[in-house]
C-alpha positions as CSV (number, residue, x, y, z in Angstrom):
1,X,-5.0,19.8,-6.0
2,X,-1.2,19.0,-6.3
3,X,0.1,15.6,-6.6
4,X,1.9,16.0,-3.2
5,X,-1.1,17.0,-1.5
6,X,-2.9,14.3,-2.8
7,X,-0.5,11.4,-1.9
8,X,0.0,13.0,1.4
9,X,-4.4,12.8,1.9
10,X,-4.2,9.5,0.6
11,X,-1.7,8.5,3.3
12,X,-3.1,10.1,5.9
13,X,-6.7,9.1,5.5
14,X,-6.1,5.4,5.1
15,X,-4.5,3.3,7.8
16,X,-3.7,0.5,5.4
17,X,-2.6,2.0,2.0
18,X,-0.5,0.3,-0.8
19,X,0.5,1.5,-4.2
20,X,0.6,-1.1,-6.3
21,X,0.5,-1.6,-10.0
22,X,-2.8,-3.1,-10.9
23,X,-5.8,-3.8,-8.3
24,X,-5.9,-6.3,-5.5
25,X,-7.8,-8.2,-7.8
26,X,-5.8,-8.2,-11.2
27,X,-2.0,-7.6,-10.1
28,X,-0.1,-6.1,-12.9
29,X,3.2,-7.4,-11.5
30,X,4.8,-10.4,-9.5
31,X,5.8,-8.1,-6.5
32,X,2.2,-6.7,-6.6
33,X,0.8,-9.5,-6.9
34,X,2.7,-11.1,-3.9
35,X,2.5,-8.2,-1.8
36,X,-1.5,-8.4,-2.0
37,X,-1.5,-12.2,-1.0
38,X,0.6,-10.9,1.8
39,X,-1.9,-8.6,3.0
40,X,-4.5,-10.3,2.3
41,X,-3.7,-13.2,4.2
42,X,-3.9,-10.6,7.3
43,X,-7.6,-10.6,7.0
44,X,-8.0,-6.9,7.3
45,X,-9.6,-4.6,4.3
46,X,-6.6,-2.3,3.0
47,X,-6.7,0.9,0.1
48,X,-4.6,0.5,-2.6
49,X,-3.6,3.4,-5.4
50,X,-3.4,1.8,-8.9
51,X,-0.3,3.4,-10.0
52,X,-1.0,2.2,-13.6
53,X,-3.4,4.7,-13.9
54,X,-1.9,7.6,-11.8
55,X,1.1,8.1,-13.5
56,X,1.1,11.3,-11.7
57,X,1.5,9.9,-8.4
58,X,3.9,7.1,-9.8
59,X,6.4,9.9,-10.5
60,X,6.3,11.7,-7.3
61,X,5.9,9.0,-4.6
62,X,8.9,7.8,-5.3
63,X,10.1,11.1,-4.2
64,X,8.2,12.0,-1.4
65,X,8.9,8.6,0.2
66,X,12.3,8.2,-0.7
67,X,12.0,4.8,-1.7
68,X,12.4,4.0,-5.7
69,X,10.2,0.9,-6.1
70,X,6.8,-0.4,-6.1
71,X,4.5,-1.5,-4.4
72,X,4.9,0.7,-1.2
73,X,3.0,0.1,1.7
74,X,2.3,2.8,3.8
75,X,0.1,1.8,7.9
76,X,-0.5,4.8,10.1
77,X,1.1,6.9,7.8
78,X,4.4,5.3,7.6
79,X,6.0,3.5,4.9
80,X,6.7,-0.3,5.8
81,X,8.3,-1.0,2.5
82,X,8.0,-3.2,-0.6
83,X,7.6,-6.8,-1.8
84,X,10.8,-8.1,0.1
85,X,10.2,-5.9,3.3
86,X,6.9,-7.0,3.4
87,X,7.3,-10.9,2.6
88,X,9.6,-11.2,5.5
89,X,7.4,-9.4,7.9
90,X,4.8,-11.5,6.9
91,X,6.7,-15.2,7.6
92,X,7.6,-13.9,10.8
93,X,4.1,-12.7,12.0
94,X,4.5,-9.0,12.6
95,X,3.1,-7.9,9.1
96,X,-0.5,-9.6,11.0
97,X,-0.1,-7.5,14.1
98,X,1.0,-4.2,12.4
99,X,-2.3,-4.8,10.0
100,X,-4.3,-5.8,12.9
101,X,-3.2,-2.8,15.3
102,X,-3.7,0.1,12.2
103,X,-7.0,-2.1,10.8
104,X,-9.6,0.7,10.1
105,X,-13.3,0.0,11.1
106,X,-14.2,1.4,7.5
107,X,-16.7,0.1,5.1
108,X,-15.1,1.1,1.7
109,X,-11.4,0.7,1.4
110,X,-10.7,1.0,-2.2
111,X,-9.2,4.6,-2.5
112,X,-9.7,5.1,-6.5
């Protein structure tokens, strides 16, 4: 499978999807890191892509999404944005309801 087609699956089958650099768990960067308290805040189980260890999909998201930076956060197959994008959302209470509305009814989120 192609990289394209992957990222494209990976969107597509997960409501809640961010490509980060690290884990939820162990951030690699500050603008991970904050993105993920972000989310996690919403109280909703999200996928995330370790782009650390894809450098595949690293290289070509930026690409297909036409936006240079990470994290990305893709819900329902659209791309919200990154760290600033999302931190604002998130004081003003529609990052909640856009997680809430996409949340999956999933038991494993973790896309890796």
């Amino acid at each position: 499978m192609d990289t394209l087609t992957t990222i494209k699956e990976q969107i597509e089958s997960n409501a809640i999807l961010l490509y980060m650099k690290g884990t939820p768990k162990f951030p690699q960067c500050g603008f991970s890191s904050q993105t993920v308290q972000n989310l996690m805040n919403c109280g909703e189980r999200f996928a995330f892509v370790n782009i650390l260890e894809h450098p595949d999909i690293r290289a070509e998201l930026p690409k297909y999404a036409n936006w240079p930076t990470f994290p990305q956060l893709w819900i329902s197959g659209e791309l919200v944005g990154g760290c600033d994008i999302i931190t604002d959302l998130a004081q003003s209470g529609e990052l909640a309801e856009m997680i809430s509305a996409a949340a999956p009814a999933e038991a494993d989120a973790d896309t890796e």
